[in-house]
C-alpha positions in Angstrom: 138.9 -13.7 -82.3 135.3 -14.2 -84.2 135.1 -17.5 -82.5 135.5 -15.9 -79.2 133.3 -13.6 -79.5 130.8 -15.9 -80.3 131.4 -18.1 -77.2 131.3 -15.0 -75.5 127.7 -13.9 -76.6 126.4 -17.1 -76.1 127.7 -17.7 -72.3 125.9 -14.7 -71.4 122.7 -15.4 -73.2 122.7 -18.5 -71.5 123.4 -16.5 -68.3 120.5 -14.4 -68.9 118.1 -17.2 -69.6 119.2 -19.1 -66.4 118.2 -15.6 -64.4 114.8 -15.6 -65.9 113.9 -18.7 -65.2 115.1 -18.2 -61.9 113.2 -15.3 -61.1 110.0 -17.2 -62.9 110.4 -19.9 -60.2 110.8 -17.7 -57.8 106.8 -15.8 -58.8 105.4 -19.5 -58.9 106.4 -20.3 -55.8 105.9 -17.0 -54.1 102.1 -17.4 -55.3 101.3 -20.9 -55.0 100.3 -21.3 -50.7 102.9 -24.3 -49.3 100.2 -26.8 -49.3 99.7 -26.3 -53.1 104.1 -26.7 -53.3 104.1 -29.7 -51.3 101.1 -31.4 -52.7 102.5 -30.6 -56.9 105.9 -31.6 -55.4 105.1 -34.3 -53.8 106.7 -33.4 -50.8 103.8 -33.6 -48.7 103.9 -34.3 -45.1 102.4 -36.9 -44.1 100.5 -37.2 -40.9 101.1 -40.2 -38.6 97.7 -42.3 -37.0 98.9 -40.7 -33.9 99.2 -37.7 -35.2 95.5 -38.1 -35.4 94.8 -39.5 -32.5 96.3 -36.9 -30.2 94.4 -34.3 -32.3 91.0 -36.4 -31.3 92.1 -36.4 -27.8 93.3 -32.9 -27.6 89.4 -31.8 -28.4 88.2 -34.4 -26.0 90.1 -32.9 -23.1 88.8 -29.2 -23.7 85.2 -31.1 -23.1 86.3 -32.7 -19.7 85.2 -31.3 -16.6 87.5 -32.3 -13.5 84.9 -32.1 -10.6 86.5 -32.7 -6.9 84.9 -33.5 -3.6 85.0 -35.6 -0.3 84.0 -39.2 0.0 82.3 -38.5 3.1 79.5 -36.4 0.8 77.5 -36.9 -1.9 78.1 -35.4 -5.3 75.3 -33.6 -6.8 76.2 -31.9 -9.6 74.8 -29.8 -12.8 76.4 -29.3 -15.6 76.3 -26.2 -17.8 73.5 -27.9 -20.4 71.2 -29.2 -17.2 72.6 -32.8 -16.8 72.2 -33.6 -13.4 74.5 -36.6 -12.1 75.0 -37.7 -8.4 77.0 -39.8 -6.6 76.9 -41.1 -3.4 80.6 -41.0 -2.3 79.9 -43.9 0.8 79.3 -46.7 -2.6 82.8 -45.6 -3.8 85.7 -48.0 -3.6 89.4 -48.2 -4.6 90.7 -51.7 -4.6 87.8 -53.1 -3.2 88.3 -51.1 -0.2 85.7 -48.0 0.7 87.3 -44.5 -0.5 88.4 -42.0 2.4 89.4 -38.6 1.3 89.0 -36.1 -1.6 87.8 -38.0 -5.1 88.4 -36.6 -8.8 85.7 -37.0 -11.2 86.3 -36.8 -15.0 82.8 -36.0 -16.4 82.3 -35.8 -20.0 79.1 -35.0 -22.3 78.4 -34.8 -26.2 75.3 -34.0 -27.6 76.2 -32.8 -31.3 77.4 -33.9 -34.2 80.3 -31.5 -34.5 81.9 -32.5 -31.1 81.5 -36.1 -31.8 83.4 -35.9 -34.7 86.1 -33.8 -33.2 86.9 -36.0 -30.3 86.0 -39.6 -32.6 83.2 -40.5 -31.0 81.1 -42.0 -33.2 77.2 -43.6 -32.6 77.1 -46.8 -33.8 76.0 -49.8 -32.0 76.9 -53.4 -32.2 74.1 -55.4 -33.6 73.8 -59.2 -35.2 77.7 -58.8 -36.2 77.5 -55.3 -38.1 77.8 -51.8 -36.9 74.6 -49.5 -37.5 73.7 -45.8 -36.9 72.2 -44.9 -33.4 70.5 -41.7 -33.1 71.7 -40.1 -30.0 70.1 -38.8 -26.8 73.5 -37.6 -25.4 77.3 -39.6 -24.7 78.9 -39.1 -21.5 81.6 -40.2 -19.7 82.2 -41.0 -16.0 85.2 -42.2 -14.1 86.3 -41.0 -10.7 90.1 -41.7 -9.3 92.5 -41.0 -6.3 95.8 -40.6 -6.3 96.0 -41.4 -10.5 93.7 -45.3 -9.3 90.5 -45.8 -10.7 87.8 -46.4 -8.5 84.8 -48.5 -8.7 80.9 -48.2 -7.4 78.9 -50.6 -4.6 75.7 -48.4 -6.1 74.8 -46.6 -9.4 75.8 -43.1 -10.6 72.1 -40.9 -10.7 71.7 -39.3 -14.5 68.9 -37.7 -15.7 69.4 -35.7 -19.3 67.3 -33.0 -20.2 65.4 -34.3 -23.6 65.1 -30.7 -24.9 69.3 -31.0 -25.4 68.2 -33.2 -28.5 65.4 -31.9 -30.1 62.9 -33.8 -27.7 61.6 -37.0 -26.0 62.3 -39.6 -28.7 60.4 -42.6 -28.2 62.2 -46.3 -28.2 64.9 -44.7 -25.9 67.6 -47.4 -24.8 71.0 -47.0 -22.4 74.2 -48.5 -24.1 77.6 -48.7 -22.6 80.6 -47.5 -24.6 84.2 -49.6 -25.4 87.5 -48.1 -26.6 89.4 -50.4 -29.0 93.2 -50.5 -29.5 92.7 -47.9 -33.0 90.7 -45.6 -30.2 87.7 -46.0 -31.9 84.4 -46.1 -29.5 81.4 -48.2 -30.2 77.9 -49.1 -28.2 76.1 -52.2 -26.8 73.1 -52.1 -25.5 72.7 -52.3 -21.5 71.6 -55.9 -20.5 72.1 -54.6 -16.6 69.8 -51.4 -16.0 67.3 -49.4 -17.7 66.3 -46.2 -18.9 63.2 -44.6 -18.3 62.0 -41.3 -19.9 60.8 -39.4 -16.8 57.7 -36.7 -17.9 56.4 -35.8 -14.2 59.5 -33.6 -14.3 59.7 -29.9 -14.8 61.3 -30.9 -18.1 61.5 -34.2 -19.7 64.5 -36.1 -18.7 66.2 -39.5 -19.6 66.4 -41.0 -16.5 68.9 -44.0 -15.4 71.2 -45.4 -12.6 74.3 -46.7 -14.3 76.0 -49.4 -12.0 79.9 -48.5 -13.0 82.1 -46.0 -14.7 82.6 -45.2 -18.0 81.0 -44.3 -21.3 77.7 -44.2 -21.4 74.7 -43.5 -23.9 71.0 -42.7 -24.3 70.3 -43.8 -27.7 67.7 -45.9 -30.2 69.1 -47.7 -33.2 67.9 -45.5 -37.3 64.3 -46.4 -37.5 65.2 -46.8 -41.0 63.8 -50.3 -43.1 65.2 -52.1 -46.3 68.2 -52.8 -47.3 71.6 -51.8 -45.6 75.1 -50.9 -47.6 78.7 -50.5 -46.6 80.8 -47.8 -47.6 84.1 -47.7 -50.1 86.3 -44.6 -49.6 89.3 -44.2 -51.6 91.7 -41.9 -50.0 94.9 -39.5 -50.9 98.0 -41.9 -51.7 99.4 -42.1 -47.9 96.4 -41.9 -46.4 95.0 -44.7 -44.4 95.0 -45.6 -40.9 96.0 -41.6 -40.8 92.9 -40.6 -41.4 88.8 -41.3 -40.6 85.8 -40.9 -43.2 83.0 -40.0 -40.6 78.9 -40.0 -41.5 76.5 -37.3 -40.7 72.7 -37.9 -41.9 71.1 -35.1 -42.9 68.4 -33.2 -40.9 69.7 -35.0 -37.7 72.1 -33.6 -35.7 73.2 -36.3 -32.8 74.1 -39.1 -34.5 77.5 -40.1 -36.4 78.6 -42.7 -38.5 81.9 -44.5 -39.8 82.6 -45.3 -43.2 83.0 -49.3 -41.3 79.4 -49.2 -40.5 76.1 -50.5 -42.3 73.6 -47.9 -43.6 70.3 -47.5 -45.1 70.4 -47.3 -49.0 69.2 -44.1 -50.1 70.4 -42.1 -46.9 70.9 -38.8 -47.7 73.8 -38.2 -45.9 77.6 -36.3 -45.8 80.9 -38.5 -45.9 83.4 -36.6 -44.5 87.5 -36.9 -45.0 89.5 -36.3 -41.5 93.4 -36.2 -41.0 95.8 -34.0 -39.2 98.1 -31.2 -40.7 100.2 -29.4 -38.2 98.4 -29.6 -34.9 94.7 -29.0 -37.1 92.1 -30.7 -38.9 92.4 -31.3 -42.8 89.0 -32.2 -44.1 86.6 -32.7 -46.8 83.2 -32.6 -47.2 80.8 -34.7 -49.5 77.1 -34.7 -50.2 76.1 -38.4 -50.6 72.9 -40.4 -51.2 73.9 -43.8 -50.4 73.7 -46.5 -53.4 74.2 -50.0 -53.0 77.5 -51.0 -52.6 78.6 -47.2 -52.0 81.9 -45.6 -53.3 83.2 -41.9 -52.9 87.0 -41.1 -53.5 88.8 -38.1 -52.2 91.7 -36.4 -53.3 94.2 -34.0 -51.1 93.4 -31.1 -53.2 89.6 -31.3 -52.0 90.5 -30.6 -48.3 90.6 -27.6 -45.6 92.4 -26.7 -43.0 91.0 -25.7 -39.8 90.9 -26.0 -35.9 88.8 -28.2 -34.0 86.8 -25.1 -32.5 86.2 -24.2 -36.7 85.2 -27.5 -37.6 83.3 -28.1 -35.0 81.1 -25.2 -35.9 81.5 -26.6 -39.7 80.0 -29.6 -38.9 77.2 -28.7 -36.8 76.3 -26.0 -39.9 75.7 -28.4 -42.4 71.8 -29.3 -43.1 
């Protein structure tokens, strides 16, 4: 009878302790947030590249205008910051063959930091095999269609850009032309086929050019910066990779934007920045940096924010 007594005590002891712990779990994870669960867990969900990349393209649509009009006409149109663009709908052509009919125009423009990283467009420009920092007078983006086919020019797109959307007439001013690669990364070559002129007899300064075909295009002049160059090392969350971006913002200068792929000045003082998704918004980090040679920075998940592309924006264009 002692015996069973004992075994009696003891099974609800045990009972008891079980309940505690229980309810003890059950305060942890009622005050950790989920991300801090997953992350001590290991549970974590990780993003995919395209995860990412619809993300990018999701911010890059809210900056598209769709502009419509005949082919007969000539489109002379201003955008909400002052660009004026035209195009003379007689030059247009759609498999060779002049256009007839109402055209769609897909016009795009970025002239801050914060929307460049938000949609991936970067500034950096192909030179002598590397990829270095252009400081930008404005990107934009040009393509008219019919019936879902591109079309093509016989004569150039008119643009002239305001220079008081960047701080100013900037001096060594040069047009590049923009290419998508397959990990939907964009990157600049300089313009072997037109110019572009900086126009003062204006009302306002303007960067002036005629750009012969559709696409991306870009007023820009490569860092004025001398001395030696470095790359950039990032070390990223465990899962983390082709997921995620590690973007460049100098300092003091608000339309440009790097890559962590691309060559820069040692001794820029500068942000690196960690990007991937996390349900349908932007996780990020943010890290002052003066560049050394040979530069590493490392980032861990339990550094990063959440937030939309309309926050982050905002974030981004904040910072010094």
């Amino acid at each position: 009878m002692k015996n069973y007594l004992e075994f009696k005590n003891k099974t609800k002891l045990r009972a008891i302790k079980n309940i505690a712990l229980v309810t003890l779990l059950t305060f942890f994870l009622q005050s950790c947030n989920k991300d801090e669960y997953e992350v001590i867990n290991n549970v974590e969900t990780i993003p995919t590249s395209q995860d990412l990349k619809n993300l990018f393209n999701t911010k890059l649509t809210s900056l598209t205008e769709n502009i419509t009009f005949d082919a007969s006409t000539t489109l002379n149109y201003t955008s909400p910051k002052g660009v004026q663009m035209s195009i003379d709908g007689s030059c247009l052509r759609k498999n060779g063959n002049p256009v007839v009919g109402e055209v769609n125009v897909k016009y795009i423009e970025i002239f801050d930091k914060g929307n460049m990283l938000t949609s991936n467009k970067a500034t950096l420009g192909n030179l002598s095999g590397n990829k270095e920092l252009l400081y930008s007078g404005g990107e934009f983006y040009i393509q008219a269609s019919q019936d879902n086919v591109n079309l093509t020019l016989s004569c150039p797109i008119s643009l002239n850009v305001p220079t008081s959307l960047t701080g100013g007439p900037q001096p060594g001013m040069q047009p590049f032309t923009g290419t998508i690669d397959s990990n939907g990364d964009l990157s600049w070559d300089l313009a072997t086929s037109f110019d572009l002129v900086l126009n003062t007899q204006t009302a306002m300064p303007v960067y002036a050019a005629l750009i012969p075909s559709f696409g991306w295009f870009n007023c820009d002049r490569y860092s004025s910066y001398v001395g030696p160059k470095t790359t950039i090392t990032a070390q990223v969350p465990a899962g983390y990779g082709a997921n995620s971006s590690i973007f460049l913002t100098v300092k003091t200068f608000p339309n440009a934007l790097g890559k962590s792929y691309g060559q820069f000045p040692v001794g820029l003082d500068c942000y690196l920045i960690f990007v991937t998704e996390k349900d349908g918004k932007f996780r990020y980090a943010i890290k002052p940096q003066i560049l050394n040679t040979n530069h590493q920075v490392t980032f861990s998940l339990s550094e990063t924010t959440i937030a939309t592309a309309a926050e982050l924006t905002a974030i981004i264009n904040a910072l010094p």
